[in-house]
Backbone as a ProteinNet text record, in pm:
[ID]
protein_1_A
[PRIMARY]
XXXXXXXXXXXXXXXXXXXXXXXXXXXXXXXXXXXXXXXXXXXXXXXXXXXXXXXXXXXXXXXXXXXXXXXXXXXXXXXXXXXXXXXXXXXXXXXX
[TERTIARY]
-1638.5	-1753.4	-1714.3	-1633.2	-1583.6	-1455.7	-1427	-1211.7	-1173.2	-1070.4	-1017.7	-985.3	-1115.6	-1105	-1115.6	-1006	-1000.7	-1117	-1223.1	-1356	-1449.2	-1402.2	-1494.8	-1456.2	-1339.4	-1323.8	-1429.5	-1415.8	-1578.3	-1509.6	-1630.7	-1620.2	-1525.9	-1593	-1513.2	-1356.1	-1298.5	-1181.7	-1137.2	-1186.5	-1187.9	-1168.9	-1127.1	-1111.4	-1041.2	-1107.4	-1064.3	-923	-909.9	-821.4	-662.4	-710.3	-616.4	-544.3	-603.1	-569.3	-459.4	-524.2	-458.8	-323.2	-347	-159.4	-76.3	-124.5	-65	28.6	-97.4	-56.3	62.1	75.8	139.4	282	270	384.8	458.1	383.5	448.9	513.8	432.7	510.8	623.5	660.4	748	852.1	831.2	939.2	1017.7	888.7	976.4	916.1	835.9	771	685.5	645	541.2	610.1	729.3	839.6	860.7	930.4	996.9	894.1	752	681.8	628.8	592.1	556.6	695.8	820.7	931.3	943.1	914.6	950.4	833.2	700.3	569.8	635.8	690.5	704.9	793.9	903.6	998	1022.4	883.4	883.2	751.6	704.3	571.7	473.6	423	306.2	179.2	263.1	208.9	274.3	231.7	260.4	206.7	262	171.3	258.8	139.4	63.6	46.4	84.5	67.7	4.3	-165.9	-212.1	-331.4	-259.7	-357.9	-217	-182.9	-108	-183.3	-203.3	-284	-212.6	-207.9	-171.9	-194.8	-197.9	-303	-205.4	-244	-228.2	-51.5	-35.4	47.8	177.3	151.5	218.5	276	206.1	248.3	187.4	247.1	188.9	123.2	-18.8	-31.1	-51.7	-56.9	-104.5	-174.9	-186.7	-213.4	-388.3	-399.1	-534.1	-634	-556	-659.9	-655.9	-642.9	-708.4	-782.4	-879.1	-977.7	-976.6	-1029.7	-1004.6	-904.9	-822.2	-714.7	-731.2	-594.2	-574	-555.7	-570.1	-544.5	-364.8	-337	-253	-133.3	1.6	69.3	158.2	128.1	188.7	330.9	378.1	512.8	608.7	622.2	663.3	842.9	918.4	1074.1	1143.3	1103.9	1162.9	1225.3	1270.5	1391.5	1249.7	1262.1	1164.5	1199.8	1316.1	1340.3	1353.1	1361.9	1264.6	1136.1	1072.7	954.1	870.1	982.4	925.4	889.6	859.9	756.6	622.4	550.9	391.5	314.6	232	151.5	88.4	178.1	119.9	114.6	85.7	75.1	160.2	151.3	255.9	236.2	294.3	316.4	406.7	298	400.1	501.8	601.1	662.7	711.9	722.1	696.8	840.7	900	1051.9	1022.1	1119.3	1186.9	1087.9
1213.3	1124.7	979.8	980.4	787.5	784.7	912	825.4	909.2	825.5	862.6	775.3	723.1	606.5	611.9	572.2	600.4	573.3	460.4	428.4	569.1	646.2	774	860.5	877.4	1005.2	1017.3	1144.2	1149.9	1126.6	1141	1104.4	1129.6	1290	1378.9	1348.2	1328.7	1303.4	1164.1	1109.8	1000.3	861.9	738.5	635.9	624.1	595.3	559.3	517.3	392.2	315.5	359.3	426	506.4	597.3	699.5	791.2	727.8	631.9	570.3	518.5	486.9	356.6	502.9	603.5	757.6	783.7	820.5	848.5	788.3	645.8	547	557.7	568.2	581.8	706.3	811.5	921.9	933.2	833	848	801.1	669	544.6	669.7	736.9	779.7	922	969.4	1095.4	1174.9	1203.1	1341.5	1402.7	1316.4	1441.9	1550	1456.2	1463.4	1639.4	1591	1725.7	1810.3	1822.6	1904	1984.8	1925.9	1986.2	2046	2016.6	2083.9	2208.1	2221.6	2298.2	2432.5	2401.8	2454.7	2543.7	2439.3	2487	2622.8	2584.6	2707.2	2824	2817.4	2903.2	2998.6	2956.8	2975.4	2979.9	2935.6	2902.1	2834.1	2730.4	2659	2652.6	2663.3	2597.2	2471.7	2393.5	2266.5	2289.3	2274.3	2272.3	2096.9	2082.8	1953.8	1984.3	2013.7	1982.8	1850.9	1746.3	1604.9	1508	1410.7	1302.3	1200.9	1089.7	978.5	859.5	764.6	633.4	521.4	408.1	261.3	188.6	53	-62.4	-50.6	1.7	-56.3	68.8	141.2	242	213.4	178.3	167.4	-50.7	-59	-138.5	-157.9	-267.4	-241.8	-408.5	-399.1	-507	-636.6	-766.8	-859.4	-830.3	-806	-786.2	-751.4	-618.3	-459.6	-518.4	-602.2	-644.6	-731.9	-807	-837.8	-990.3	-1055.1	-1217.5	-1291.1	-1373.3	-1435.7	-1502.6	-1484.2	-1475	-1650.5	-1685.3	-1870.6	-1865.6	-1767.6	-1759.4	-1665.1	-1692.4	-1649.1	-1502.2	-1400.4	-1256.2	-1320.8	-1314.7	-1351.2	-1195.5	-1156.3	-996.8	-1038.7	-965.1	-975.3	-957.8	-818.7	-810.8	-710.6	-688.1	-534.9	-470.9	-385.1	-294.8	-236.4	-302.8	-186.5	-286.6	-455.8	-556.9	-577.3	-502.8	-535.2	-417.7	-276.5	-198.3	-76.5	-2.9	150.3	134.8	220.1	165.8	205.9	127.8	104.9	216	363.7	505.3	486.9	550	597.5	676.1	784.1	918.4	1024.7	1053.9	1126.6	1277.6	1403.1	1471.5	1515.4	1610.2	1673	1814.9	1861.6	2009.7	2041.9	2137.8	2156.1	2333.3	2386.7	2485.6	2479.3
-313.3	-297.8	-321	-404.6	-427.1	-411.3	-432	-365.6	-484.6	-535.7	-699.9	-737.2	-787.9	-882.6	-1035.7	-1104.2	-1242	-1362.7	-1282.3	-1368.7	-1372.5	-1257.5	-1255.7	-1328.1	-1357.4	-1443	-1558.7	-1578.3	-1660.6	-1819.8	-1895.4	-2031.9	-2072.2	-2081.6	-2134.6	-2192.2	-2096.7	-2094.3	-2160.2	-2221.4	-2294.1	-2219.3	-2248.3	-2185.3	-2037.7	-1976.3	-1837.9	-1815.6	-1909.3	-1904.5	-1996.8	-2077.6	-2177.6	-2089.9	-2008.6	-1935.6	-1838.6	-1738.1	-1651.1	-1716.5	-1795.5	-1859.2	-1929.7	-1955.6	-1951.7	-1879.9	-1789.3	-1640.6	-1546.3	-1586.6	-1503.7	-1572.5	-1696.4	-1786.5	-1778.3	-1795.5	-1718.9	-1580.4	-1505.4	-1309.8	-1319.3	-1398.4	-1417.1	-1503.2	-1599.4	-1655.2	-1591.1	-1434.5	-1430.5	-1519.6	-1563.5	-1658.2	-1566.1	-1485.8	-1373.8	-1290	-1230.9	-1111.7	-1184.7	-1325	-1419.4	-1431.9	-1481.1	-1501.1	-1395.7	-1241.2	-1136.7	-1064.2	-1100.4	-1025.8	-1154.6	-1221.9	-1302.4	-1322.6	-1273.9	-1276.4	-1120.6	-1014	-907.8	-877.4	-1000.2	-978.1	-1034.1	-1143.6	-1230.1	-1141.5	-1022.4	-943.7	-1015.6	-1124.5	-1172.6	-1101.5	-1015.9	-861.4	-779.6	-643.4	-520.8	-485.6	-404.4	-361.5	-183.4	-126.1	20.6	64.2	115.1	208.5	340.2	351.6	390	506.7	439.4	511.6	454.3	587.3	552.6	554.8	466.7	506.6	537.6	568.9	614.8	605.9	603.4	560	583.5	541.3	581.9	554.4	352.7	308.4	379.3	468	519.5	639.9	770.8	887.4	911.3	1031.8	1074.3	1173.2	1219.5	1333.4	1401.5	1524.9	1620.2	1555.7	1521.6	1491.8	1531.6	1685	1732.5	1682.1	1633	1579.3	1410.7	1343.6	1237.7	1247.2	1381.8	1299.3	1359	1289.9	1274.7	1260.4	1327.6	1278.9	1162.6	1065.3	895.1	910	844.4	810.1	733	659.1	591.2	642.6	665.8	699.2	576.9	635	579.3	484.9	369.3	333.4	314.4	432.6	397.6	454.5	326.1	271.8	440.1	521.2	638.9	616.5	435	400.8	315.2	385.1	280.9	164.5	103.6	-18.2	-94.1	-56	-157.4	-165.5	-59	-60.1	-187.5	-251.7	-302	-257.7	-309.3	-288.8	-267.5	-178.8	-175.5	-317.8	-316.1	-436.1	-525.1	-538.5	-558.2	-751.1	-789.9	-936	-928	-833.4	-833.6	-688.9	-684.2	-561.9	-592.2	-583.2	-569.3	-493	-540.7	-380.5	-404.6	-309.6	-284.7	-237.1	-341.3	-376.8	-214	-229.4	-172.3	-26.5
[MASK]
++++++++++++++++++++++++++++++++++++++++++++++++++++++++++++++++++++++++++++++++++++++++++++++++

């Protein structure tokens, strides 16, 4: 219904914001990567890749098909591996 936005997580689960800098700290260190490859091979879970999604910060498209011409010129590196990883928290991946 809203995406997955971290203000929604419910109470329950305590601070929004607590959770999230967790979460982020765990992606950054590799503890998810280890816990879901390890969930994976012990088959406790599978993970299914079902739906790929795509956006802006993924593909590119046509100057046209966005819209209004920008006043401000894009400052994009040209090497994508200065430009970074797209903007994920975490991403799993699906071993065997």
């Amino acid at each position: 219904e809203n995406g997955c936005k971290w203000r929604a997580l419910p109470a329950k689960y305590g601070n929004w914001h607590t959770i999230y800098c967790r979460v982020s700290r765990w992606a950054r260190m590799g503890v998810l990567d280890k816990a879901f490859t390890k969930l994976q091979e012990k088959q406790i879970i599978s993970l299914k890749i079902d739906v790929i999604c795509m956006d802006s910060t993924s593909i590119e498209i046509h100057p046209d098909a966005a819209g209004a011409l920008k006043k401000t010129a894009l400052n994009q590196s040209g090497n994508r591996e200065a430009d970074g990883i797209p903007k994920f928290i975490w991403l799993p991946r699906v071993i065997g």
